[in-house]
C-alpha positions as CSV (number, residue, x, y, z in Angstrom):
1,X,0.0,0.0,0.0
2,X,1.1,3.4,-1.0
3,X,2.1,5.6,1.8
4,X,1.5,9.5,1.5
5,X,2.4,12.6,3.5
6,X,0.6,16.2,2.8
7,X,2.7,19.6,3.2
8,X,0.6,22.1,3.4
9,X,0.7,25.4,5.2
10,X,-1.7,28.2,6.0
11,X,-0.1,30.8,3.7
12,X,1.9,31.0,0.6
13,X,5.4,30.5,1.6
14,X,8.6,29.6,-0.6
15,X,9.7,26.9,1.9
16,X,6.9,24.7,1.3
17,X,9.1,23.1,-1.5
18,X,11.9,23.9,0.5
19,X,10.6,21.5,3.2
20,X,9.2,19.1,0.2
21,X,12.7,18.5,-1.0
22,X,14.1,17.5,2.2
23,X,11.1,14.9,2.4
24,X,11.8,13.7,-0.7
25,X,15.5,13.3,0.4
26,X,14.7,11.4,3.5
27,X,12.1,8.9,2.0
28,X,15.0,8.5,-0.8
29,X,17.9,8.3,1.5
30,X,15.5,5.4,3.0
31,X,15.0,3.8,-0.3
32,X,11.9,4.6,-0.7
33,X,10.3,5.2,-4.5
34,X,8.9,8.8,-4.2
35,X,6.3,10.3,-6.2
36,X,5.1,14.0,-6.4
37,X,1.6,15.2,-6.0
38,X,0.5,18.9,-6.0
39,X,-3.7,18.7,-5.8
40,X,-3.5,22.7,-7.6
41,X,-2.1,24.4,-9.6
42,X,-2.4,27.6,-11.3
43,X,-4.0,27.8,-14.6
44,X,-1.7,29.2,-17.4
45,X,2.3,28.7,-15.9
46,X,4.1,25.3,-15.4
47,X,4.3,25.2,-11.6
48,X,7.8,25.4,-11.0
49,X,7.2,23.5,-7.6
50,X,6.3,20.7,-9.5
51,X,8.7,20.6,-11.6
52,X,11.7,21.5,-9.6
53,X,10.5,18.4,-7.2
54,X,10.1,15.9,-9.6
55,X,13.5,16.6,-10.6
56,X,14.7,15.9,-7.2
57,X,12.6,12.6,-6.9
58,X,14.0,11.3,-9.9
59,X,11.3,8.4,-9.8
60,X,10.6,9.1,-14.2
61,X,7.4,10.8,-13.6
62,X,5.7,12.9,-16.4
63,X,4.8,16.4,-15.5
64,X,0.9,15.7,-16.2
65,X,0.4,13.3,-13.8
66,X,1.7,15.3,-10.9
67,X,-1.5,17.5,-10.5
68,X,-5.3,17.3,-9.8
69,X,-7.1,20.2,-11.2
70,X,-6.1,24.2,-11.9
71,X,-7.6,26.9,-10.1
72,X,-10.5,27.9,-12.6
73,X,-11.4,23.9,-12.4
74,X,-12.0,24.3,-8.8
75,X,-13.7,27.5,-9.0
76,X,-16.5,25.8,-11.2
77,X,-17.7,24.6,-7.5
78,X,-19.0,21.1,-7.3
79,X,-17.9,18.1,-6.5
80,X,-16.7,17.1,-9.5
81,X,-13.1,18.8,-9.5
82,X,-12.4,17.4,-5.9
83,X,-13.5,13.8,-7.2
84,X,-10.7,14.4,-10.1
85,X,-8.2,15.1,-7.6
86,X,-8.8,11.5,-5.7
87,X,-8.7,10.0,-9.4
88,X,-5.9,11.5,-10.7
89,X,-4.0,11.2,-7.3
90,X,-4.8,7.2,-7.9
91,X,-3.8,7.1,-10.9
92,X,0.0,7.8,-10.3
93,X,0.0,6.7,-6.8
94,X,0.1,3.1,-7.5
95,X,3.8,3.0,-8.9
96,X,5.5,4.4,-6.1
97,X,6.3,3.7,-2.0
98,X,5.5,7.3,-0.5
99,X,3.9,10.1,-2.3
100,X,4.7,13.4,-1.4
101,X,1.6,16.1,-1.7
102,X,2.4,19.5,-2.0
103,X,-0.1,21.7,-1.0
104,X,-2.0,25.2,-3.1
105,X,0.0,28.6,-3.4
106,X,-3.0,30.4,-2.4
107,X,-2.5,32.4,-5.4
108,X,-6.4,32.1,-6.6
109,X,-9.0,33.5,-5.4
110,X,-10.6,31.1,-2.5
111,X,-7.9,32.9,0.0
112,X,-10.1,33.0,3.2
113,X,-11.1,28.9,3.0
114,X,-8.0,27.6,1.4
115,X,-5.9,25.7,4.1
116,X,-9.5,24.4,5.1
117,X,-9.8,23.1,1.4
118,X,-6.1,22.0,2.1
119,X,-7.1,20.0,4.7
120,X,-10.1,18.4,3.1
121,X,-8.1,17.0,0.0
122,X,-5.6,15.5,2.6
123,X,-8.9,13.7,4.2
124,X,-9.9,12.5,1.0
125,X,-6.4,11.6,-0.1
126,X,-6.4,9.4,3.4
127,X,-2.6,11.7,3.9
128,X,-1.4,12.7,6.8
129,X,-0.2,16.5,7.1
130,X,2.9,17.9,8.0
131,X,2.1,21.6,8.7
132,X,4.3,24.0,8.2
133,X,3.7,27.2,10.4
134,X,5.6,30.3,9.5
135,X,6.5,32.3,12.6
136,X,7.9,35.3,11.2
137,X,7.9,38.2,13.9
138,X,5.8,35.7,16.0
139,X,7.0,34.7,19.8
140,X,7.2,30.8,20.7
141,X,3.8,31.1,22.6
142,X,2.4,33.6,19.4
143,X,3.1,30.6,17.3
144,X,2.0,27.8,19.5
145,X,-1.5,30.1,19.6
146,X,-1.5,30.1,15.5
147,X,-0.7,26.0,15.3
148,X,-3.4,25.6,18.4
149,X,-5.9,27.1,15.9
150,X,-5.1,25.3,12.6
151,X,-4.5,21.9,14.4
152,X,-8.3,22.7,15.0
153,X,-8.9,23.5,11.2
154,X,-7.2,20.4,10.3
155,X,-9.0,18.4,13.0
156,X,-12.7,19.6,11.2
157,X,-11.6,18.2,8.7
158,X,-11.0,14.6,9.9
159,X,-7.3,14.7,8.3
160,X,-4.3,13.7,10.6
161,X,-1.8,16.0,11.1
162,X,2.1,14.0,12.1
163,X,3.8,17.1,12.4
164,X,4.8,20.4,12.4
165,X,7.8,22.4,11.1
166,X,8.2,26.0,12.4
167,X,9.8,28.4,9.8
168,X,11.6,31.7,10.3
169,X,11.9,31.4,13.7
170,X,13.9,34.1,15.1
171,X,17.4,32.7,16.4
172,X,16.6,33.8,20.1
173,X,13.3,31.8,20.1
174,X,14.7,28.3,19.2
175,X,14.5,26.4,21.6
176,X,11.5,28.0,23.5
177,X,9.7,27.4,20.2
178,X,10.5,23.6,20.1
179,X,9.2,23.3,23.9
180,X,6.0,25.0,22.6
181,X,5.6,22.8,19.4
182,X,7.2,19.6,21.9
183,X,3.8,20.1,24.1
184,X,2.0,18.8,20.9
185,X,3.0,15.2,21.3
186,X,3.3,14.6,17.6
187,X,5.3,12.4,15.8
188,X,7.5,14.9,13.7
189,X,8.8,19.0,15.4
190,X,11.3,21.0,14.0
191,X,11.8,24.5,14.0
192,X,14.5,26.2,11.3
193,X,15.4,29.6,11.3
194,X,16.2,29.1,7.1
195,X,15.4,25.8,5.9
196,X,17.5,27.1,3.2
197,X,20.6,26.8,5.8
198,X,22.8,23.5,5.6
199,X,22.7,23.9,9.8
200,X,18.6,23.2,9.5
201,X,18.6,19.7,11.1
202,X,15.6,17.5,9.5
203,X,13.7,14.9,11.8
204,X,15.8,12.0,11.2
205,X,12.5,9.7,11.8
206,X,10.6,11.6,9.0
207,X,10.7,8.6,6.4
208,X,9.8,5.9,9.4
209,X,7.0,7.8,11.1
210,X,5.4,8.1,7.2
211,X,5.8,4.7,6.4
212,X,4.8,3.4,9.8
213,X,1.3,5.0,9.4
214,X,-1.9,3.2,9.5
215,X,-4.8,5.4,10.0
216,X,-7.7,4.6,7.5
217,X,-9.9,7.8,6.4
218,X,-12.2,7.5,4.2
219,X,-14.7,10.4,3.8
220,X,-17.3,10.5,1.9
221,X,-16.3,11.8,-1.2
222,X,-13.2,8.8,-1.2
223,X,-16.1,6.4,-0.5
224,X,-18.3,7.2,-3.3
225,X,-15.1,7.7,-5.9
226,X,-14.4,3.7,-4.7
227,X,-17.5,3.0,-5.3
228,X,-17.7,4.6,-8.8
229,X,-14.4,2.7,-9.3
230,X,-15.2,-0.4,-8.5
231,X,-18.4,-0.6,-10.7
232,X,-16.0,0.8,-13.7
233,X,-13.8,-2.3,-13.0
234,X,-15.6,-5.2,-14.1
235,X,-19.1,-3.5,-16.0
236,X,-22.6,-4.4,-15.0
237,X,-26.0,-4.4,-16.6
238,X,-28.6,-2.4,-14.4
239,X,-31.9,-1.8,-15.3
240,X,-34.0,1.3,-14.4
241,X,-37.6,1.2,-15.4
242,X,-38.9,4.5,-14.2
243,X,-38.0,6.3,-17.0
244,X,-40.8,8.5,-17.0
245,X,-39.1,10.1,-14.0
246,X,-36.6,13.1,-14.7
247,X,-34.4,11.9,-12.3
248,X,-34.1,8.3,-13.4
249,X,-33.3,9.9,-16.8
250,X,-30.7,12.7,-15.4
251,X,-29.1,10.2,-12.8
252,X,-28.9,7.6,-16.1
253,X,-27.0,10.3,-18.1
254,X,-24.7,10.2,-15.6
255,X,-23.9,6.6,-15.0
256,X,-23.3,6.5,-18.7
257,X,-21.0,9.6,-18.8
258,X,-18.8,7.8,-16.3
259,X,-19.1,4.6,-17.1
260,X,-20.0,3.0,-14.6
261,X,-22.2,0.6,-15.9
262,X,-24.7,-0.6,-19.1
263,X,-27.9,0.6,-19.1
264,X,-31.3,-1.2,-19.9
265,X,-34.1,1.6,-19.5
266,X,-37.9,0.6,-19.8
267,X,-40.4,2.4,-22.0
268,X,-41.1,3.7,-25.7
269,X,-37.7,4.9,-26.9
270,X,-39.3,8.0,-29.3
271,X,-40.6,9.2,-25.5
272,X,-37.4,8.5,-23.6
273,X,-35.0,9.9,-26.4
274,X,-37.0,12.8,-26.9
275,X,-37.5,13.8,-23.0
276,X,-34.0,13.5,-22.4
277,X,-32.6,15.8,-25.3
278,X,-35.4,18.1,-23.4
279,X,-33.6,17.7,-20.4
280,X,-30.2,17.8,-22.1
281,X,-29.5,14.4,-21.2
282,X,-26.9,12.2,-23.8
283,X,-28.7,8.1,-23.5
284,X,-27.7,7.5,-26.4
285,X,-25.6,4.6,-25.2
286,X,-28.6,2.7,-23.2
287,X,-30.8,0.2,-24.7
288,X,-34.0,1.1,-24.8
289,X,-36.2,-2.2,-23.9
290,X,-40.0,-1.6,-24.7
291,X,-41.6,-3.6,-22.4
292,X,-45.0,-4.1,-24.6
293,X,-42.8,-6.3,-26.9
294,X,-44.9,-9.2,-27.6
295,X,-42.3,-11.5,-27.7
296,X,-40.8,-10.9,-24.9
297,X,-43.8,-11.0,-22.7
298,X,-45.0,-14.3,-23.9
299,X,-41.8,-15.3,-23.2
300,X,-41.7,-14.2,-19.5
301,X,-45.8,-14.5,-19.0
302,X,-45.1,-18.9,-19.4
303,X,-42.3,-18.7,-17.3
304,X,-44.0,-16.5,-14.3
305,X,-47.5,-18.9,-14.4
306,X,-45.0,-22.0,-14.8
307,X,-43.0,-20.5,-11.6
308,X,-46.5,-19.2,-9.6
309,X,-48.5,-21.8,-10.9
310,X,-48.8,-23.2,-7.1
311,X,-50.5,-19.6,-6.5
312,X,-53.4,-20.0,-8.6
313,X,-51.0,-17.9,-11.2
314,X,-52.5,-18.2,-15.2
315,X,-50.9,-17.2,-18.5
316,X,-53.6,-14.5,-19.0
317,X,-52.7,-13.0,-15.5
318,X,-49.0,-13.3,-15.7
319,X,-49.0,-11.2,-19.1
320,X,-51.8,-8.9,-17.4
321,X,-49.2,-8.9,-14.2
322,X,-46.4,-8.4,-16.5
323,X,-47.4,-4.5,-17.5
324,X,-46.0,-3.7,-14.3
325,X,-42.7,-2.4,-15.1
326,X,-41.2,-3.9,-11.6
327,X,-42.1,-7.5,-12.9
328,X,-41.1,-7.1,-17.1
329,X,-37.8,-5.4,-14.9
330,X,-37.4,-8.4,-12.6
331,X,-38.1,-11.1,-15.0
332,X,-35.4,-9.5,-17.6
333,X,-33.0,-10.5,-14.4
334,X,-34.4,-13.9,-14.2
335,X,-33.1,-14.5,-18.0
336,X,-30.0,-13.2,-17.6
337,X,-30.6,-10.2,-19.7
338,X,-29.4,-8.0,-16.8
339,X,-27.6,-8.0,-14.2
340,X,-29.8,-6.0,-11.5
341,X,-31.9,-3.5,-11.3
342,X,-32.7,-0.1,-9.4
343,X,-36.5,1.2,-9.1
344,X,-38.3,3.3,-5.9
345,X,-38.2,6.4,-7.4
346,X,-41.8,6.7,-8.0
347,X,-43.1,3.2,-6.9
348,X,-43.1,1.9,-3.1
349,X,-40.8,-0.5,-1.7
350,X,-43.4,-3.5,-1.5
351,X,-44.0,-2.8,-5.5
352,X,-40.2,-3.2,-6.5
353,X,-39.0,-6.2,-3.8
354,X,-42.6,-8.3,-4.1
355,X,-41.7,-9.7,-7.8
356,X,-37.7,-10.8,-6.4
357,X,-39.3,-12.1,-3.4
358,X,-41.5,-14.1,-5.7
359,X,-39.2,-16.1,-8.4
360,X,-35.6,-14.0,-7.6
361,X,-35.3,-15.7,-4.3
362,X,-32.8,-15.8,-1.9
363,X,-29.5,-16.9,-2.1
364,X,-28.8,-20.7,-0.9
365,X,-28.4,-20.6,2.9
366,X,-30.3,-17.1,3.1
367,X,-33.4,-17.5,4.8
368,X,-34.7,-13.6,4.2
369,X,-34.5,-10.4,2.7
370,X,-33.2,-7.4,4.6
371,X,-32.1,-4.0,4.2
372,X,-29.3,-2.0,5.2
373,X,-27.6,1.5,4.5
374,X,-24.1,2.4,4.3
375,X,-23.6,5.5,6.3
376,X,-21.2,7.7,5.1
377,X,-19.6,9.5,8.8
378,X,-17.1,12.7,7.8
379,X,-14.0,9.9,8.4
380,X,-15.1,6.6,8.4
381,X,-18.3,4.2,6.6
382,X,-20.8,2.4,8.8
383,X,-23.3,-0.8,7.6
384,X,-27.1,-0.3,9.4
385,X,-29.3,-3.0,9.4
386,X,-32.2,-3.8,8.7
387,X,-33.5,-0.4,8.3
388,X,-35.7,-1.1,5.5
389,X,-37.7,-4.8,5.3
390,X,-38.0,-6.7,8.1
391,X,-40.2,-5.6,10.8
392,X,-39.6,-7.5,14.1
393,X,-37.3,-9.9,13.3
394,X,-36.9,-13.2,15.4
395,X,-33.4,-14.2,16.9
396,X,-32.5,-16.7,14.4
397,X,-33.8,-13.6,11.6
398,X,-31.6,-11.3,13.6
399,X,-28.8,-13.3,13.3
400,X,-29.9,-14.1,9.7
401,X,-29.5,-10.0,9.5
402,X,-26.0,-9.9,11.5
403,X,-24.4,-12.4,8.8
404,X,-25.9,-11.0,6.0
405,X,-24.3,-7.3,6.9
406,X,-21.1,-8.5,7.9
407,X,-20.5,-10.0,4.7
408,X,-21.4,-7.0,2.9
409,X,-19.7,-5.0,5.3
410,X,-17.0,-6.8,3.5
411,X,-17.9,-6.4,-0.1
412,X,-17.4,-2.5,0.9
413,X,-13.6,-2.7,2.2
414,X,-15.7,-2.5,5.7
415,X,-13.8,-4.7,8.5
416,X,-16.9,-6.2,9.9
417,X,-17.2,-5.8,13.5
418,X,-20.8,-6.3,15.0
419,X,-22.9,-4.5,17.6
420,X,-26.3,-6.4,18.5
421,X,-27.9,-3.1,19.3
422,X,-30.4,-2.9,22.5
423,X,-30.8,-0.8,25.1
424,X,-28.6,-2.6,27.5
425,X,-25.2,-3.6,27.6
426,X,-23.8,-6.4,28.5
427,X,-25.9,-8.4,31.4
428,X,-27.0,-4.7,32.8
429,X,-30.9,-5.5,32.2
430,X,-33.4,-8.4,31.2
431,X,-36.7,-8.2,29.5
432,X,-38.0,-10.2,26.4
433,X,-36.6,-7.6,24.0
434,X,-32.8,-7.6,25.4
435,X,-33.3,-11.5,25.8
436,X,-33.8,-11.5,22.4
437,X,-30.8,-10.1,21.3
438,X,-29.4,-12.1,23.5
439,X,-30.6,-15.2,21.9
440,X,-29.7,-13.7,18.4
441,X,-25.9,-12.6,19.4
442,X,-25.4,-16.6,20.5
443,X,-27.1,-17.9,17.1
444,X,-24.5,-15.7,15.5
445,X,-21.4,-17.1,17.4
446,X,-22.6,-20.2,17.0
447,X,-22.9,-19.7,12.7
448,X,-19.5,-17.8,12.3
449,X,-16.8,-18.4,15.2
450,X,-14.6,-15.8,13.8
451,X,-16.7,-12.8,13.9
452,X,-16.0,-10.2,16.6
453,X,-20.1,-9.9,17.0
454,X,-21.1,-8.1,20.5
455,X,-24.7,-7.8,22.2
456,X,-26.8,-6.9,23.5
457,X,-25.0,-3.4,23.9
458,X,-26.4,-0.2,23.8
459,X,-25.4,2.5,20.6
460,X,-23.2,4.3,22.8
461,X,-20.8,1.6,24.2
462,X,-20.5,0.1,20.5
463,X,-19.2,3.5,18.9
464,X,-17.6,5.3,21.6
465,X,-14.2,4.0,23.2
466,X,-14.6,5.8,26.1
467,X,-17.8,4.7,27.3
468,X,-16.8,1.0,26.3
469,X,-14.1,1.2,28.6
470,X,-16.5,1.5,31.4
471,X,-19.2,-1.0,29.9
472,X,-17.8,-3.6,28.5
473,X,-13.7,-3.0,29.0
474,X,-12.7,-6.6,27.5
475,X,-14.6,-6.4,24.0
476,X,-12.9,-6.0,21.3
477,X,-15.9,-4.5,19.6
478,X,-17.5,-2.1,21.7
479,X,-16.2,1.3,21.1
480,X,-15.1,-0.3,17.3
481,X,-18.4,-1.2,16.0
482,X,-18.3,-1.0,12.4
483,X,-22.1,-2.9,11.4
484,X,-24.9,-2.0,14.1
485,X,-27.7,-4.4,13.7
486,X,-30.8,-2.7,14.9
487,X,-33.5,-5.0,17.2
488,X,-36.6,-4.4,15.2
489,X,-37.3,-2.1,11.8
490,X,-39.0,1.0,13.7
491,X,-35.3,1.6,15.5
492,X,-33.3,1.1,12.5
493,X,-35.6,3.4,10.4
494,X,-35.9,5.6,12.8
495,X,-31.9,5.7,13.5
496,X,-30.7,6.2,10.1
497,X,-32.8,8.7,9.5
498,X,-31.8,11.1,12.8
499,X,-28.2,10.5,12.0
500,X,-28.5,11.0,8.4
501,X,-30.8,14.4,8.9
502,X,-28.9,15.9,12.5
503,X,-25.3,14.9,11.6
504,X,-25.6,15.7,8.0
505,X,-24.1,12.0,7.3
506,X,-24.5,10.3,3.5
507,X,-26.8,7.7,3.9
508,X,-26.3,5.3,0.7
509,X,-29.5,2.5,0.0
510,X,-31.6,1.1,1.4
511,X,-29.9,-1.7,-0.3
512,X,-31.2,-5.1,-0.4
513,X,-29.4,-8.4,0.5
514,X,-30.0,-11.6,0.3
515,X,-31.1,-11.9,-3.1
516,X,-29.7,-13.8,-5.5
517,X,-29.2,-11.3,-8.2
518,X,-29.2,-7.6,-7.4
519,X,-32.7,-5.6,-7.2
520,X,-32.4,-2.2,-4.9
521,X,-35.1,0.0,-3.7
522,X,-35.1,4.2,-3.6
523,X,-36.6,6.5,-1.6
524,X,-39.5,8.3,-3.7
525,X,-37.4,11.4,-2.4
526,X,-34.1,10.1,-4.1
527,X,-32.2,12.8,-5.6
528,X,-30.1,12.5,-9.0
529,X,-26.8,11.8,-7.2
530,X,-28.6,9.0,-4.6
531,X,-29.7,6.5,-8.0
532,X,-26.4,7.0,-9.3
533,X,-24.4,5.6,-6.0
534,X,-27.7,3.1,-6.2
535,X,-26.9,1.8,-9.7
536,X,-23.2,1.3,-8.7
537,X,-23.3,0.1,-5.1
538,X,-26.0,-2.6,-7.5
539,X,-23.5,-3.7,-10.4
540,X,-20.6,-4.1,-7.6
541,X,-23.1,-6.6,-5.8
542,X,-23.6,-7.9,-9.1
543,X,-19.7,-8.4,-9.0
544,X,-19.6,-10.2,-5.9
545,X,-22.5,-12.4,-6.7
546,X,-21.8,-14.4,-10.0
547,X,-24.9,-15.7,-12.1
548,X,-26.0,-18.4,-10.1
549,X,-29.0,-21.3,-11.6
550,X,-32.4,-20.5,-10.7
């Protein structure tokens, strides 16, 4: 794995590549293979920091793929330009040891915000920051004050800061700024009157104290780039039939423009094509499937009566049953004409899971259906389950539920670790509902032996360290938690929603598992971006679930 440090500082300073080239000469000095990084760059100039550094890393890296995005890029203010920096940082960070990120000049014009933008890339790049903190005509305790305030900044912003390097510190104030920065307890402190000076010593455990670190950040905006990623890497076929939905037709623009996976979209093309260039909207690499084709609904109307004939289920009401788009949709899946499909936007969540639940079916060993949400936190991703299909689940369904989301805690780069949510902890209280989880937590142990699984334990104790210590002080998963399995489908609804609305946390899904093939649900309030993480978080399970006989 690629190890990275940030340099960033709060002002434009010439030592910043100054104190880059010194990095670079430690990691190399250490043997390390060292790549350059700068996030951006001004628009019209070759950045001479850049260039000057990859000189000194010597690693044969082209000038192009040493930068994210130019100033007027960034300035067009969405979340595109940040998500080009994560891809373009990918790109070029596979071929070396250590990357060394350089951070903005502050020469644009997004001054006031721009060491907090600093900060944010380095959370999204998952890099630690070395900050450099310029202390020109400042007193030790002046610039222990100004560190105190960005460590804060930095801290806002989830990154992790290793270090900090004092510049243009007054001869006098040496060593009383070192016992200020010392106070810090970080990893990496010097102080250099000059960095330009031969005298400046450099922190001779720079290269080991970046190569030693482990911390795993991934914001939001990393999560959903993996996620586009992933789907890129191995294409899917996903099907949305709500096309008489604007968003369905925006969000499938989208997908398409990314490619992040084939499209099947249900309805009369004339309507679809012509609606879209309305909206602006390039489909011009879906297939169009209209689901009135006659042969194609005989087709699926003798399978469906063959497969529900035990329900009283005739040809003339599987073809009648078959002009709802959810069933032509799902059937298309049960022939292997796609690989999953996406619908919710305008229809409930009984209307697009009752036609999987009828002749998708659940995988082998699965005994249900249930729903979860990947909750994207500021710094870390969180599996909640089930929030969407199962309403009081019984202990070996809970259990069912606990597997279930562990292994797709999995799928997600998520190290599963289980909280069997109640409102007790531990043997603290009885009642039928904590016995339950009780009962459920065993069933679990008993299925997978390996699976640090808790419960019952309340929210607190399973997220917080602190409060485990007092609760539960020998589990290894309270105050870790990474999958919270909710008792009944009242808390987990009601849960992901007050996190999602009062933390202002990405909630991705519901997504269904269990199936055997792929079919997700939306909220009838998705937005544009929510059906396009849907469609992707859909052709990945698609990924992980080869086609499997029916």
């Amino acid at each position: 794995m690629t190890k990275s440090v940030y340099i960033a500082a709060p002002e434009s300073t010439p030592h910043k590549t100054l104190i880059a080239l010194k990095a670079i000469a430690s990691l190399r000095a250490a043997g390390q293979k060292v790549g350059l990084f700068r996030p951006i760059i001004a628009d019209d100039v070759p950045d001479a920091c850049l260039e000057e550094l990859l000189l000194a890393a010597d690693a044969d890296q082209a000038y192009q793929s040493g930068y994210g995005i130019t100033y007027s890029e960034l300035r067009r203010g969405d979340t595109g330009a940040l998500t080009q920096i994560i891809d373009r940082y990918e790109q070029v960070a596979d071929g070396f040891d250590t990357m060394v990120i350089v951070g903005s000049d502050f020469t644009g014009v997004i001054k006031p915000v721009e060491f907090s933008l600093n900060a944010k890339i380095a959370a999204d790049l998952n890099a630690p920051v070395l900050l450099i903190a310029p202390s020109q005509g400042k007193t030790a305790t002046d610039l222990s004050h100004a560190v105190d305030f960005l460590i804060k900044t930095i801290d806002h912003e989830y990154a992790h800061l290793i270090g900090v390097i004092g510049v243009d510190v007054d001869s006098t104030q040496v060593a009383d700024t070192m016992d200020e920065l010392g106070r810090l307890n970080l990893d990496l402190v010097a102080v250099f009157t000059d960095p330009r000076q031969q005298t400046s010593v450099w922190p001779p455990n720079f290269a080991q104290v970046v190569s030693a670190q482990t911390d795993q950040v991934r914001t939001p905006l990393r999560f959903q780039y993996e996620l586009m990623r992933r789907a890129k890497s191995d294409k899917r076929t996903v099907i949305l039939p709500e096309t008489t939905d604007d968003r369905v037709l925006t969000a499938a623009g989208l997908v398409l423009a990314h490619d992040i996976a084939n499209l099947i979209l249900l309805g009369d093309r004339e309507t679809i094509m012509n609606r879209a260039a309305t909206l602006g909207v390039d489909l011009s690499a879906a297939k169009v499937q209209d689901p009135t084709d006659p042969e194609l609904v005989e087709k699926f109307a003798e399978q469906y009566a063959t497969l529900r004939a035990h329900k009283g289920m005739t040809l003339d009401k599987a073809r009648q049953t078959l002009t709802d788009l959810s069933y032509f949709g799902t059937m298309m899946i049960y022939f292997g004409l796609a690989d999953g499909m996406v619908s919710g936007a305008i229809h409930t969540t009984a209307n697009t899971i009752r036609p999987s639940l009828e002749f998708i079916k659940t995988k082998p060993g699965v005994a249900l259906v249930s729903g979860y949400f990947l909750m994207c936190l500021p710094d870390r991703v969180f599996v909640f389950a089930d929030c969407a299909v199962t309403t009081n689940p019984t202990p070996e369904q809970l259990a069912d539920i606990a597997l279930a989301s562990a292994t797709t805690a999995e799928a997600f780069g998520i190290e599963p670790r289980v909280a069997m949510l109640s409102y007790s902890t531990g043997t603290s209280g009885t009642g039928p509902d904590v016995d339950m989880v009780r009962a459920a937590t065993a069933l679990l142990q008993e299925r997978a032996h390996h699976l640090p699984a808790e419960g019952p334990i309340q929210f607190d104790a399973a997220i917080d360290p602190v409060v485990a210590r007092t609760k539960l002080p020998q589990s290894s998963v309270a105050g870790h938690a990474t999958v919270f399995v909710f008792p009944d489908l009242d808390t987990g609804n009601i849960t992901y929603k007050a996190v999602q609305r009062t933390a202002h946390t990405l909630a991705l899904g519901p997504v269904l598992q269990g199936l055997r093939k792929p079919v997700n649900d939306l909220s009838r309030g998705a937005l544009v971006d929510d059906i396009v993480n849907t469609v992707a978080i859909t052709a990945i399970q698609a990924q992980a679930d080869p086609a499997a006989p029916f």
